[in-house]
C-alpha positions in Angstrom: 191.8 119.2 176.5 192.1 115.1 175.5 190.4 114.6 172.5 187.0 111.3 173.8 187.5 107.4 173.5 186.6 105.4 171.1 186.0 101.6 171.2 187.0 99.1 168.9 184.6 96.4 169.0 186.4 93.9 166.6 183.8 91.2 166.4 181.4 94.0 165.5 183.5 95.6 162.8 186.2 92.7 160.7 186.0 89.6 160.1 188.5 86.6 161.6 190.2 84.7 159.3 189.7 81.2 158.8 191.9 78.4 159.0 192.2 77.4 155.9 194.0 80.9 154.9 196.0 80.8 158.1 197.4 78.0 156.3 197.8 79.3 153.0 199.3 82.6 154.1 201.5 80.5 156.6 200.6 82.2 159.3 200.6 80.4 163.2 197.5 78.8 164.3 197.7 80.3 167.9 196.1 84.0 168.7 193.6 85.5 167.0 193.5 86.5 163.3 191.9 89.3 161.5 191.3 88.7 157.7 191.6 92.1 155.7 193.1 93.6 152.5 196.3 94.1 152.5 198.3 97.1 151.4 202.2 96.9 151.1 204.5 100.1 150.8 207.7 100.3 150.9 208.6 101.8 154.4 211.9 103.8 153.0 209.7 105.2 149.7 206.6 105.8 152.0 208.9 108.1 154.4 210.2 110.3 152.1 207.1 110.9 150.4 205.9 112.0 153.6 209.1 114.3 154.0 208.2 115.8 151.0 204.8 117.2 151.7 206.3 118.2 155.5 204.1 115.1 157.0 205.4 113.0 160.1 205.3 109.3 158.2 202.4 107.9 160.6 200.1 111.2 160.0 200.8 110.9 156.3 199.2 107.2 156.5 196.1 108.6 159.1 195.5 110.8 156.1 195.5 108.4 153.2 193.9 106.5 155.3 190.8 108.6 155.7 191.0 110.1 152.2 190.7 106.5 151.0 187.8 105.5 153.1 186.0 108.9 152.2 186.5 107.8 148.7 185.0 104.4 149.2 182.3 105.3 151.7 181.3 101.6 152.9 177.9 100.8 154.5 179.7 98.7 157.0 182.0 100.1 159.9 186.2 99.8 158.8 188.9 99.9 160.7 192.5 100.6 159.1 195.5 99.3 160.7 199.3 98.7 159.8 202.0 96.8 160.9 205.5 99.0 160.6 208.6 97.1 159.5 212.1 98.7 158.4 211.6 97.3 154.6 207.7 96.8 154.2 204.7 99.1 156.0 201.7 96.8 155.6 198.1 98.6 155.5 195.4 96.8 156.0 191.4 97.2 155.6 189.7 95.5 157.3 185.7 95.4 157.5 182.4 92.5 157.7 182.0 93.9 153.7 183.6 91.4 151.4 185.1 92.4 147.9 187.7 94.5 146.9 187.9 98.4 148.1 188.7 99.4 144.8 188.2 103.4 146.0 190.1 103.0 149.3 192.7 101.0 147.3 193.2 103.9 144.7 194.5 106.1 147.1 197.5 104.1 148.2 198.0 103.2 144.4 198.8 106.5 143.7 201.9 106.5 146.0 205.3 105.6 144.6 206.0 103.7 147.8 203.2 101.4 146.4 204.3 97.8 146.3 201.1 95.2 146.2 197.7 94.2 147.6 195.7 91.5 148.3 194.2 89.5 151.2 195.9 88.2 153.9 195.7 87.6 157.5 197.3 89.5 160.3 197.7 89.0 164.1 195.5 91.5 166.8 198.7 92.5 169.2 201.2 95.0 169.9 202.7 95.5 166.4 199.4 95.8 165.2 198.1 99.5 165.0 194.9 101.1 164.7 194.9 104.0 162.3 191.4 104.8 161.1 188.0 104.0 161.8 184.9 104.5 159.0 181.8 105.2 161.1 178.7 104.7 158.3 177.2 106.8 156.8 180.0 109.7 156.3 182.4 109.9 159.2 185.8 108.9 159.5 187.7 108.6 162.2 191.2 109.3 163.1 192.8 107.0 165.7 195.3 107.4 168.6 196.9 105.6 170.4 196.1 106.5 174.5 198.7 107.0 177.2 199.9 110.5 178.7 199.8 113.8 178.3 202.1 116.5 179.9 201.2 119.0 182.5 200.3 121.6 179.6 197.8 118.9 177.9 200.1 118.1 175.1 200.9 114.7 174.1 202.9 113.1 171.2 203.6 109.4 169.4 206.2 108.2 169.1 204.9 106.1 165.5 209.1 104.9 165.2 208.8 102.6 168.8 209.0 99.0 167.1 208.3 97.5 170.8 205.4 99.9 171.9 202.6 102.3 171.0 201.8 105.0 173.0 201.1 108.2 173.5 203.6 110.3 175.9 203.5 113.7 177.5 205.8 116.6 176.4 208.2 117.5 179.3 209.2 121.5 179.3 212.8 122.4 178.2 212.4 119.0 175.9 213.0 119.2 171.5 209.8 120.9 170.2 208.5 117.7 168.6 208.0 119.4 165.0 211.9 119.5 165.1 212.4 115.7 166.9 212.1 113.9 163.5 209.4 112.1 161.4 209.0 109.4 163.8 207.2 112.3 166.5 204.1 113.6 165.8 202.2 115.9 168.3 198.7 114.2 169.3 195.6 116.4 168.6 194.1 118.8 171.2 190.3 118.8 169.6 188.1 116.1 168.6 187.4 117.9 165.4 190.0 117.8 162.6 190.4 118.5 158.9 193.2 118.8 156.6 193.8 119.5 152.3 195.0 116.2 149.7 195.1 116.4 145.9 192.7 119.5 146.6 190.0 117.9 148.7 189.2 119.2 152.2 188.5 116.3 154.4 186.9 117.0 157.8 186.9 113.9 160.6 187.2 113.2 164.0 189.8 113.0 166.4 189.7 110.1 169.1 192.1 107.4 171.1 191.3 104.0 170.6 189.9 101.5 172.9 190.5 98.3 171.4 188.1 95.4 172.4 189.4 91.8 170.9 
């Protein structure tokens, strides 16, 4: 059975970045910006960490992502996105709260694939991908992208598609998608989810993402 929707509302959950550090951070003045902390990893580091605790790379981030934001527990809505490059995987947080998320932060700290932070400014579009959402007071959400799902109901994402971000529908006789790589990772059947880090059950939701600019 697809897991529900839910809607992105941007204007309702970030904030857009201003001219001024369009400017700084060089960025082009056409399109909209989002302003959020940013959280660079490097990709090659961040993938074989994943390896190593069994993880597909993009489900290993989903669940930082939302050990992080359990950890900081913001009044105000977040969403968590990242932009996926060869050499850098770029995290950001991104919420109407200003200051540091010292909490959320920790958790990416802790990975060896841990480069830098700070806050920047990064484009709403295709290479652009939603991860998590924080839903105030104590639910986090994981996020997905929509698309298709096969005649059985199962569905996968393919997170290593520089071009595109979708969801696609298993075809019968195809790889079992546990065996296709770490780029595959099989899309949830059940809007409710939990998994085990460092020792710490976290339960959340399951949803796809509606994004609203």
């Amino acid at each position: 059975m697809p897991i529900p929707f839910q809607q992105l509302e941007i204007d309702n959950i970030a904030r857009e970045a201003s001219k001024a550090l369009l400017v700084i951070t060089g960025k082009r003045s056409e399109g909209r910006y989002l302003v959020g902390q940013l959280f660079a990893l490097d990709t090659a580091r961040m993938m074989g960490e994943a390896q190593r605790v069994k993880l597909p790379w993009h489900l290993w981030l989903i669940r930082k992502s939302i050990a992080g934001l359990a950890a900081q527990a913001s009044k105000r809505k977040v969403l968590v996105g990242y932009t996926y490059r060869a050499s850098v995987t770029s995290v950001f947080f991104c919420s109407k709260q200003t200051g540091h998320p010292a909490r959320f932060a920790a958790e990416f700290r802790k990975s060896d694939s841990f480069i830098e932070s700070g806050e920047e400014a990064f484009a709403i579009g295709q290479y652009t991908r939603a991860l998590a959402l924080w839903i105030p007071p104590d639910t986090p959400v994981a996020l997905w992208p929509s698309g298709y799902y096969g005649d059985d109901g199962k569905g996968f994402v393919d997170a290593g598609n520089a071009v595109g971000f979708i969801s696609y529908g298993e075809t019968s006789g195809s790889t079992p998608i546990e065996d296709a790589g770490p780029d595959y990772v099989r899309l949830p059947d059940e809007e409710d989810g939990s998994f085990e880090l460092d020792g710490v059950v976290y339960k959340h939701k399951n949803r796809f993402f509606d994004l609203i600019p």
